[in-house]
KETI-732285 format. One record per atom (N, C-alpha, C): x, y, z; residue in three letters. Coordinates in steps of 0.05 Angstrom, whole numbers, plus 32768, in hexadecimal, padded with zeros to 4 digits. Atoms other than C-alpha are relative to their C-alpha. Example, Ala and Ser with C-alpha at 12.3 -4.5 7.8 and 13.67 -1.06 7.14 Angstrom:
2
80127FE88000ALA/80F67FA6809CALA/801280188000ALA/7FF07FE87FFFSER/81117FEB808FSER/7FF18016800ESER/
//
This chain:
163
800B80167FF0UNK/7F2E82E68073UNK/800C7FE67FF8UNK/7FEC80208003UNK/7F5482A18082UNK/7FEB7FEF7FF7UNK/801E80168008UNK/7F2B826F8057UNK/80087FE2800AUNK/7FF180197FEAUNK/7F2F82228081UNK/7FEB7FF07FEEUNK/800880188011UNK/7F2581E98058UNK/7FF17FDF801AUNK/8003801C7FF1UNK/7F0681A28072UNK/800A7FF27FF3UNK/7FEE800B800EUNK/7F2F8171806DUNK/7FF17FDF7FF1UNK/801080238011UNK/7F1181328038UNK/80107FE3800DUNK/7FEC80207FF9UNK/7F4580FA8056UNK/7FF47FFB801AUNK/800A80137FF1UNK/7F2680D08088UNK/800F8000801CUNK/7FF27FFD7FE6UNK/7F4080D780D9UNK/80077FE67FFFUNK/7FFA801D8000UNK/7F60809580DCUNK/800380008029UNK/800080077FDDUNK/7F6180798128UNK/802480038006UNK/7FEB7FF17FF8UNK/7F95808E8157UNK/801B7FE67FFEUNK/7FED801E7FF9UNK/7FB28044816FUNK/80107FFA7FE0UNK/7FF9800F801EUNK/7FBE8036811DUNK/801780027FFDUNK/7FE97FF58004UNK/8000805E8122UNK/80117FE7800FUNK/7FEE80157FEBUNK/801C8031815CUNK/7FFB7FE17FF6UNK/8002801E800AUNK/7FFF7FED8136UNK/801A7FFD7FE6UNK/7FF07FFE8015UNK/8025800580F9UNK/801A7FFD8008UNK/7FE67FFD7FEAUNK/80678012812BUNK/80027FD98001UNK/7FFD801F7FF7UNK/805D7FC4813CUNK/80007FEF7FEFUNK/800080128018UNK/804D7FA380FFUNK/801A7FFF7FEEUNK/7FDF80078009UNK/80917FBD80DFUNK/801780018017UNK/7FE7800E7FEEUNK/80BE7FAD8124UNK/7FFF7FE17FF7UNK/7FFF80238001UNK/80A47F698119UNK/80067FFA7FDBUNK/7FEA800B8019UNK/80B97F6380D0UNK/801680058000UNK/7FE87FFE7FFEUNK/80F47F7D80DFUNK/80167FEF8010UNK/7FFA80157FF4UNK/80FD7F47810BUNK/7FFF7FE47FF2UNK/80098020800EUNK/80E97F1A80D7UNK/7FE57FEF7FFFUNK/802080118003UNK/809E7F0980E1UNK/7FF480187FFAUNK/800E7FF7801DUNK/807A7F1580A9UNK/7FE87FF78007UNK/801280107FF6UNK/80327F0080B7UNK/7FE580147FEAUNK/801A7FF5800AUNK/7FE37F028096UNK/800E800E7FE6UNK/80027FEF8017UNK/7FDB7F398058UNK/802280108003UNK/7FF77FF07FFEUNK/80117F658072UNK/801B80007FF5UNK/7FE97FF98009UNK/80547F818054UNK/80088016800AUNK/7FF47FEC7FF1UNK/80787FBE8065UNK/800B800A7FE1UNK/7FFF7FEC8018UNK/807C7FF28025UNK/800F80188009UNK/7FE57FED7FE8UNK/80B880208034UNK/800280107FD5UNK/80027FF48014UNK/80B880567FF6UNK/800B8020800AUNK/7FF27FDE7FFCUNK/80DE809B7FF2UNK/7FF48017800BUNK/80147FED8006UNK/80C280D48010UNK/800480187FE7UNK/80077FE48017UNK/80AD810B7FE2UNK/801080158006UNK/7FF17FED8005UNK/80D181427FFFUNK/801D7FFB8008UNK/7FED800D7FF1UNK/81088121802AUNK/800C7FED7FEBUNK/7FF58011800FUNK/811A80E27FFEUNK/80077FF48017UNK/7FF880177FF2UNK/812380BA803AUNK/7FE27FE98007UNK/801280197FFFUNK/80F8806F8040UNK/7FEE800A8015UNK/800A7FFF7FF5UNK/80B8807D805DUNK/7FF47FE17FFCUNK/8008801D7FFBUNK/809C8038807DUNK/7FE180028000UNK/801B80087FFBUNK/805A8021807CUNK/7FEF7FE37FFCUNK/8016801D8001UNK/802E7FDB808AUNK/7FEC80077FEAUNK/801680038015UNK/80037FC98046UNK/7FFA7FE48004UNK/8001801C7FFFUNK/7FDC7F928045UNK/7FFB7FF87FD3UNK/800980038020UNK/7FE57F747FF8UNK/7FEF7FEA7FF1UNK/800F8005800EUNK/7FC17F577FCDUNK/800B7FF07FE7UNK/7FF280168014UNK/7FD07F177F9BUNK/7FEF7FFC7FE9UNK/801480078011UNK/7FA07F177F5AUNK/800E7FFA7FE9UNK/7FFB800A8018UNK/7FB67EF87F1EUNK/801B80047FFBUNK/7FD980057FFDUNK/80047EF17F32UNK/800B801C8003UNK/7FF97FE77FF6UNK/80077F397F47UNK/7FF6800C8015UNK/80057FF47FDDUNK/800E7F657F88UNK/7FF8801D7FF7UNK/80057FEB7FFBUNK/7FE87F977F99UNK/7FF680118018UNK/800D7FF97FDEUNK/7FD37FCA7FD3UNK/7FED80137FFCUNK/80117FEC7FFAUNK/7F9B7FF67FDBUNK/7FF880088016UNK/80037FF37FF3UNK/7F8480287FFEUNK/7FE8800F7FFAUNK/801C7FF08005UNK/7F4680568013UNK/7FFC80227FF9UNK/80017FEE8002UNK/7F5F80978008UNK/8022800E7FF2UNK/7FE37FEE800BUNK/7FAC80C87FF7UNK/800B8003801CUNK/7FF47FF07FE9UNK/7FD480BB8031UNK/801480047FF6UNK/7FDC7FF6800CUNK/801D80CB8034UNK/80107FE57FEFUNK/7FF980158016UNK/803280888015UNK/7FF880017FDEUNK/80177FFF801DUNK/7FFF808E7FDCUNK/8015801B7FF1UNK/7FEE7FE28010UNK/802380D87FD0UNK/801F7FFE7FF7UNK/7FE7800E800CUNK/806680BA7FCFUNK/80077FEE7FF5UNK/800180118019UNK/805E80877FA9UNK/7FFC80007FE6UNK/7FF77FF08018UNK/804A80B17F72UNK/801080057FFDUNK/7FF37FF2800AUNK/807B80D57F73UNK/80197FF37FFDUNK/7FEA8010800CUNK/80B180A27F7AUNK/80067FEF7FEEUNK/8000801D8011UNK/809580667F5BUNK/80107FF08001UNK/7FF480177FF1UNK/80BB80387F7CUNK/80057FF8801DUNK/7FEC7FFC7FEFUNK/80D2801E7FB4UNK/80047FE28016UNK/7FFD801E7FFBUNK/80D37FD97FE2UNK/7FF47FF68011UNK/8013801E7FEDUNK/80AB7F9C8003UNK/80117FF7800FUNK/7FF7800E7FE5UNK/80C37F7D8044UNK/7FEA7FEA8007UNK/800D801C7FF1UNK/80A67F3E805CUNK/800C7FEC8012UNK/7FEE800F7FF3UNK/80C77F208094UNK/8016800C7FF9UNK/7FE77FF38002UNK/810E7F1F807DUNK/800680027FE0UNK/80047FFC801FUNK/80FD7F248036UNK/8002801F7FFAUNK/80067FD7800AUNK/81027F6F8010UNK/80117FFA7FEAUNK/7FF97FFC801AUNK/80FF7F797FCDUNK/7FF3801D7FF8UNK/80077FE5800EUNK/81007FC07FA6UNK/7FE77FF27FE0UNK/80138004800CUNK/80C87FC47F7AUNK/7FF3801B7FF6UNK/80127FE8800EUNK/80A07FF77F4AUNK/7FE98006800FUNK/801780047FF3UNK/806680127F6EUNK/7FF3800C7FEBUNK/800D7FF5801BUNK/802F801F7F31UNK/7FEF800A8005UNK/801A7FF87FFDUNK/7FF6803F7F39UNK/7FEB7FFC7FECUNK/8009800B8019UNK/7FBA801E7F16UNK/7FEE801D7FF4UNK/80167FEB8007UNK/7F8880517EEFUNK/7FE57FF88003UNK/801180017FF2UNK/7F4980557F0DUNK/7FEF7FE57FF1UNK/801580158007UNK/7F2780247ED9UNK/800E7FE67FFDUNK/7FF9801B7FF7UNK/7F517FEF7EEBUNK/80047FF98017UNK/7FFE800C7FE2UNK/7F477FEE7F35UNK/7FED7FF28007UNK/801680037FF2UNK/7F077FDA7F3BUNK/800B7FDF8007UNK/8000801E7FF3UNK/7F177F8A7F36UNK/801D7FF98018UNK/7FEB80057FE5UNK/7F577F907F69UNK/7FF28008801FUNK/800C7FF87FEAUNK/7F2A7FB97F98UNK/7FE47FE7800FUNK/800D80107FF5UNK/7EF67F7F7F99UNK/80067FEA8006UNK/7FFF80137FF5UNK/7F227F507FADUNK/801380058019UNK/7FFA7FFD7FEBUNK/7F337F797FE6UNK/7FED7FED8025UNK/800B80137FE7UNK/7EF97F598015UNK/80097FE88002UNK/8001802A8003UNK/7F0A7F078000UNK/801F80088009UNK/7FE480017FFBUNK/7F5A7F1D8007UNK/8004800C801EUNK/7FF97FF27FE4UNK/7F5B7F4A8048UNK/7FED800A800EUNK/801E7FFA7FEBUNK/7F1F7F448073UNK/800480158015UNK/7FF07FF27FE3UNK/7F457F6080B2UNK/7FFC80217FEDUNK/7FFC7FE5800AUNK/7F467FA08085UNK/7FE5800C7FFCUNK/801A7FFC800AUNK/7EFF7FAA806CUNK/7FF18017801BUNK/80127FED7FF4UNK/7EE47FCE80A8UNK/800F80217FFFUNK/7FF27FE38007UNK/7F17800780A2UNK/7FF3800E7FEDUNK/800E7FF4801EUNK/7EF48015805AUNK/7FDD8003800DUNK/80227FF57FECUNK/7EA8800C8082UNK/800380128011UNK/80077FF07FF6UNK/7EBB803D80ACUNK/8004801E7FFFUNK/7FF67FE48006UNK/7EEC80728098UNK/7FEF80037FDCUNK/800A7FF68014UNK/7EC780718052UNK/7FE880017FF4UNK/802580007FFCUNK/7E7F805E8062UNK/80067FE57FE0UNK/7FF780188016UNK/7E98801F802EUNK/7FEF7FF1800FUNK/7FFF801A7FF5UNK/7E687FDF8038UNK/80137FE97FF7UNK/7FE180138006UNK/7E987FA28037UNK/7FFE7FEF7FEBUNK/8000801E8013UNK/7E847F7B7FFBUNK/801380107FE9UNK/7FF48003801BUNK/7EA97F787FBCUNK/7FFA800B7FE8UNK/80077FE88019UNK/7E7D7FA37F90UNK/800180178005UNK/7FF87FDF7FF0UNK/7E7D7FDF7FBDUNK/801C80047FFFUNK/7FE87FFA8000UNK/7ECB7FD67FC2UNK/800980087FDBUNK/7FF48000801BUNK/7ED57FCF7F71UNK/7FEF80257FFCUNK/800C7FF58003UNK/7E9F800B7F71UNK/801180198009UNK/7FF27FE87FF9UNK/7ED080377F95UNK/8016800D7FF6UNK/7FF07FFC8013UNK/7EFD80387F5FUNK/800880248002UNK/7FF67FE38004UNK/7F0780807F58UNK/8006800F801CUNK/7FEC7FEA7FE8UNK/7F1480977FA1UNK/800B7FF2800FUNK/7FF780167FF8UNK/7F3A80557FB2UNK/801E7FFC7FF1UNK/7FDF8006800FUNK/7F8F80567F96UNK/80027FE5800CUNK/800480168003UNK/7F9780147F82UNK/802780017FF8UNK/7FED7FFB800CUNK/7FE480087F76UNK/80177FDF7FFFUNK/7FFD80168006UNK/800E7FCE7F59UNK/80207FFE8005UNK/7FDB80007FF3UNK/80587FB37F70UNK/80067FF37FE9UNK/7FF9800F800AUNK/807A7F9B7F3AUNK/801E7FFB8001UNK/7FE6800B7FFDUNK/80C67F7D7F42UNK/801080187FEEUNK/7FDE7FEF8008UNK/81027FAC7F38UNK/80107FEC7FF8UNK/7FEF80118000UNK/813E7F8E7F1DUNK/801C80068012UNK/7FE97FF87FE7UNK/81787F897F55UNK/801580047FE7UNK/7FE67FFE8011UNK/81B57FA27F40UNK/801C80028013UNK/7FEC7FFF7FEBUNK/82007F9A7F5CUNK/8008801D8010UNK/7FF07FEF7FF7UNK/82347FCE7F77UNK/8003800E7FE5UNK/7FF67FFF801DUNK/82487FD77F2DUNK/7FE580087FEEUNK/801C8002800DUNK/81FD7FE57F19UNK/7FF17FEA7FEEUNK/800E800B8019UNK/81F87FAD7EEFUNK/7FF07FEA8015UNK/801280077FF6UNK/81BE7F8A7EFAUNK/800C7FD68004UNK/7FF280117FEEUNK/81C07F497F23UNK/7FEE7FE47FEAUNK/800F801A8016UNK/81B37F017EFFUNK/80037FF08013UNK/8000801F7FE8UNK/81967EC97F22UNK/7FFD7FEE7FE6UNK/7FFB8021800AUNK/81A07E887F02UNK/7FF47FE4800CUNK/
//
């Protein structure tokens, strides 16, 4: 007998796919706008840049993005741990970190004050209310993950010096 699992990840709305499609034409065009960036990371089995709109997050001179569940970004990001920010015509490679659960809580509560526009996604796909203690509270089924600056490097590998 075929045993059929339910699936724990959240149905995300259908339109979200086609907003995502639009949000990186228009950085690619160069408008950059609100929370949003464009997080382009290896896939897992392929190794080619999978794209995706994050909105990030600025707390104490560091970026970060979270999320409400393991999508395909979240999975490749483990596994590559790196990969690059777009903003407008900006793009920089960057470490993607993943924090451990007992240091998400204070990035996750300053998901409502940083990205309002976001908050109902978490009230609805996760039964999340929108304040700031319920978000830090979700710490453990919430990947919290941190960009930190790559160093560029030439043709020649050696790494690039600004002055």
């Amino acid at each position: 007998m075929k045993e059929t699992y339910m699936s724990t990840q959240p149905t995300l709305p259908k339109w979200l796919k086609y907003m995502n499609r639009l949000v990186i034409v228009l950085n690619h065009l160069g408008i950059g706008f609100g929370t949003w960036y464009i997080l382009s990371i290896p896939g897992r089995k392929t190794g080619k840049m999978r794209s995706t709109p994050v909105s990030v997050l600025h707390v104490n001179g560091q970026r970060y993005a979270v999320t409400g569940f393991d999508t395909h970004w979240v999975k490749n990001a483990r596994k590559a741990g790196w990969g690059t920010l777009q903003r407008g015509w900006k793009t920089e490679k960057v470490a993607v970190v993943e924090l451990p659960v007992e240091e998400r809580g204070p990035i996750l509560s300053e998901f409502p004050r940083q990205v309002p526009h976001g908050v109902e996604y978490f009230e609805k796909l996760l039964n999340l209310p929108g304040d700031p203690e319920a978000f830090a509270a979700a710490a453990p089924r919430c990947p919290v993950f941190r960009f930190d600056p790559l160093p560029q490097h030439t043709h020649d590998g050696q790494p690039v010096v600004h002055q």
